[in-house]
C-alpha positions in Angstrom: 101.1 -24.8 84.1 101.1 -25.9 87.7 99.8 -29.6 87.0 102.5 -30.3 84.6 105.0 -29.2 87.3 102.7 -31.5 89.8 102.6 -34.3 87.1 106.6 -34.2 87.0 106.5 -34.3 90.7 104.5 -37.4 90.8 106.3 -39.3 88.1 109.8 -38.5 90.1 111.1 -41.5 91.5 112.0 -39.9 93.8 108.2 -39.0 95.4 107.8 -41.3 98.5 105.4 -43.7 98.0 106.9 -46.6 99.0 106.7 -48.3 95.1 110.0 -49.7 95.4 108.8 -51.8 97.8 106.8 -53.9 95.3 107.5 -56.5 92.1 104.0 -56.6 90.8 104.3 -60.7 91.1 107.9 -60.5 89.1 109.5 -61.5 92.2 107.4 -64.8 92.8 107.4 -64.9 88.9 111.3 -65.8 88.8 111.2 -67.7 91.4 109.1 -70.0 90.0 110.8 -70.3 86.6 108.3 -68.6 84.8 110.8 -65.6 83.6 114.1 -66.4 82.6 116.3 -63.6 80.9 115.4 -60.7 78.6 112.5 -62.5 76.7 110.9 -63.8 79.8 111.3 -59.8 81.4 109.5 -58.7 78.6 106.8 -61.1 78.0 106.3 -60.2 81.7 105.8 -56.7 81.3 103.6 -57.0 78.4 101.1 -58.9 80.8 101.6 -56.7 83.5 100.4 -53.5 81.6 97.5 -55.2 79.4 96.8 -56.6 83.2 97.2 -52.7 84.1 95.1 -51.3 81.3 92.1 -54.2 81.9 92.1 -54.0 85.7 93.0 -50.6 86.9 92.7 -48.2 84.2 88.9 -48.2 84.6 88.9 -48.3 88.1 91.6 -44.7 88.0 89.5 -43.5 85.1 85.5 -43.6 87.2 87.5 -42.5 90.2 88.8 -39.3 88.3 85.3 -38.5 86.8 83.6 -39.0 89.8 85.3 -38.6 92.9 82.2 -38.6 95.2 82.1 -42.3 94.0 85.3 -43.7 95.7 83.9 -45.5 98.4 81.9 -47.8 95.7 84.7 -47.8 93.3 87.4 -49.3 96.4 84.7 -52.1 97.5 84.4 -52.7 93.5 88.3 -52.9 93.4 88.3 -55.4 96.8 85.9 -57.9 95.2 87.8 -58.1 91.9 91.3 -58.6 93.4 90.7 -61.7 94.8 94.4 -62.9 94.9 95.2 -61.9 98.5 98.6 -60.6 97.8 97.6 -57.8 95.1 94.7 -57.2 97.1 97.0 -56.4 99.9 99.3 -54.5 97.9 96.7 -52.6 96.5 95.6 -51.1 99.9 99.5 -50.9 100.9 100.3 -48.6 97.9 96.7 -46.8 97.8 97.0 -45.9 101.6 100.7 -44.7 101.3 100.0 -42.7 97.7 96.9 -41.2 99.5 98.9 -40.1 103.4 102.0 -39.2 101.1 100.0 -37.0 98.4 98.2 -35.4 101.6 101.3 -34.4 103.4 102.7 -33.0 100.5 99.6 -31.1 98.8 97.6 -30.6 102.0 95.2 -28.0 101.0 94.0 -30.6 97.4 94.4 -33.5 99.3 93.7 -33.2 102.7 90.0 -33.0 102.6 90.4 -36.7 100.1 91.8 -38.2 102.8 89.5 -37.0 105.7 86.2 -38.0 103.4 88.0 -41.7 102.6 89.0 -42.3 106.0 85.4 -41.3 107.4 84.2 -43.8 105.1 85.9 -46.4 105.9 87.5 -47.3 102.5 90.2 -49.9 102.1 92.4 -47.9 100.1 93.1 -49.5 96.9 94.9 -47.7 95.2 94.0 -47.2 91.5 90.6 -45.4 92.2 92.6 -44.2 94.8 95.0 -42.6 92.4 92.2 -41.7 89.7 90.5 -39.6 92.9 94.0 -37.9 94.0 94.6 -36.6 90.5 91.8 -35.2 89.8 91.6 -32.8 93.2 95.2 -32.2 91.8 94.3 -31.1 88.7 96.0 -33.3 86.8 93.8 -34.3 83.6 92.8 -38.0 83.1 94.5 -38.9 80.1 97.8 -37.6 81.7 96.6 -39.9 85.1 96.3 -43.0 83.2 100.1 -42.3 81.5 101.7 -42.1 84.8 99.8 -45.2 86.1 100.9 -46.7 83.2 104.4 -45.5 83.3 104.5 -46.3 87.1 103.8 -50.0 86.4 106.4 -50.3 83.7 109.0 -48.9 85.6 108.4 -50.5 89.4 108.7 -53.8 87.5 111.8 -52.6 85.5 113.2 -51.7 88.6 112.5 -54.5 90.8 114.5 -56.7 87.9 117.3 -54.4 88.4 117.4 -55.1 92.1 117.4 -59.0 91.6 119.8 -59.2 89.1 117.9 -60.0 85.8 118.7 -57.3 84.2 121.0 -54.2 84.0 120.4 -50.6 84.1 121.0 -49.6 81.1 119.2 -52.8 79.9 115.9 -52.2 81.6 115.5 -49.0 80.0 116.2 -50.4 76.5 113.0 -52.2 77.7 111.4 -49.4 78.7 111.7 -48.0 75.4 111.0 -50.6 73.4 107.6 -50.8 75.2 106.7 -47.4 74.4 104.8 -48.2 71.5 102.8 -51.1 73.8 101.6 -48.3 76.1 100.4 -46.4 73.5 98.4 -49.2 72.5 97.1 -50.0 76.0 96.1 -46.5 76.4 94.3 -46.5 73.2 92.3 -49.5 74.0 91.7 -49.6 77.6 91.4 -45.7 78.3 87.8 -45.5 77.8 86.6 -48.6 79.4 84.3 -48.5 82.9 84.2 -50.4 85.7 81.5 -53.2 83.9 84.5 -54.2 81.9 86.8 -55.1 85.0 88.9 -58.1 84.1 92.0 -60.4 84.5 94.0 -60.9 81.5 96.8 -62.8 82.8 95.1 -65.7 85.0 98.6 -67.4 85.5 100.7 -64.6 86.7 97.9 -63.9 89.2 98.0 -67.0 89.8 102.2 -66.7 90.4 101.8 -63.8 92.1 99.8 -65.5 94.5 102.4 -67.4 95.9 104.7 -64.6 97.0 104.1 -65.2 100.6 105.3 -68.5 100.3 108.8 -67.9 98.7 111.6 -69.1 101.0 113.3 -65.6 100.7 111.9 -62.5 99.6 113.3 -58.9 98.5 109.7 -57.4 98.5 106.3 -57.2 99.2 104.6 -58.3 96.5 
């Protein structure tokens, strides 16, 4: 029973791992007149979690089997994220999920972050994450629902914050793409690291020009 209590914790929004901090490209995405009300939110998140399912999923899922693999698995995940700004974010979210998860479940964790710092890993986070939930205990089809989940609703929230959409609005979303995760889950569960790939060349693309954007709310 502990790990559902731990798999609670780590779904809270509340648990501080600096998330909020990022759009997953929706930011750069509005900007640039690719999203434009409700329709354009959701056709956003669709992409965003088949993106999810294609390019992290199998990277979470090796991780988890084989933790003793990470330091291959986070140079795999730096050659495929060759748009600098997810690449960036990546090791930005991996690095504070990693020193966050550490502080709070020291005796799991703790030794995790001593081996990846010893080797010198870039801390990307979706092996990463794959690596942290299994010391945790956490099973792997429960990890890749939270990553999921965790995708969904940073980008939900992040439209909130600039104004696209409501509250109650972006969780209409939210459940409305409950059936979509499902699907994801299904298909993209199983997959390894050979079948690494972008599914949504033009919001990498958008997302790539986040640093460029004449005012910004977040990091990427």
């Amino acid at each position: 029973m502990g790990s559902t209590w731990r798999l609670l914790q780590l779904a809270d929004s509340g648990f501080p791992t600096g998330g909020f901090a990022h759009s997953g490209g929706l930011e750069a995405a509005v900007q640039q007149g690719e999203v434009r009300g409700r329709e354009g939110l959701e056709r956003f998140v669709r992409e965003l979690l088949w993106q999810t399912g294609h390019g992290a999923l199998p990277l979470l899922g090796a991780a988890w089997r084989e933790p003793s693999s990470l330091e291959a698995l986070d140079a795999r995940t730096d050659a495929f994220l060759t748009n600098h700004v997810a690449n960036r974010a990546s090791r930005t979210q991996g690095r504070a999920f990693l020193d966050t998860c550490a502080r709070i479940f020291p005796a799991e964790v703790g030794p995790l972050r001593l081996a990846a710092r010893e080797a010198g890993v870039r801390y990307h986070h979706a092996p990463l994450f794959g690596a942290v939930l299994h010391v945790l205990d956490i099973g792997l089809p429960d990890a890749q629902r939270l990553l999921l989940s965790l995708t969904l609703r940073g980008a939900l929230s992040a439209a909130v914050r600039m104004g696209i959409a409501g509250t109650h609005e972006s969780h209409q979303l939210q459940n409305r793409c409950a059936p979509l995760l499902d699907t994801v889950l299904e298909t993209c569960a199983g997959l390894g690291v050979e079948s690494l790939a972008q599914t949504s060349p033009l919001m990498d693309l958008l997302g790539a020009t986040h640093d460029r954007l004449y005012s910004r709310l977040f990091l990427s």
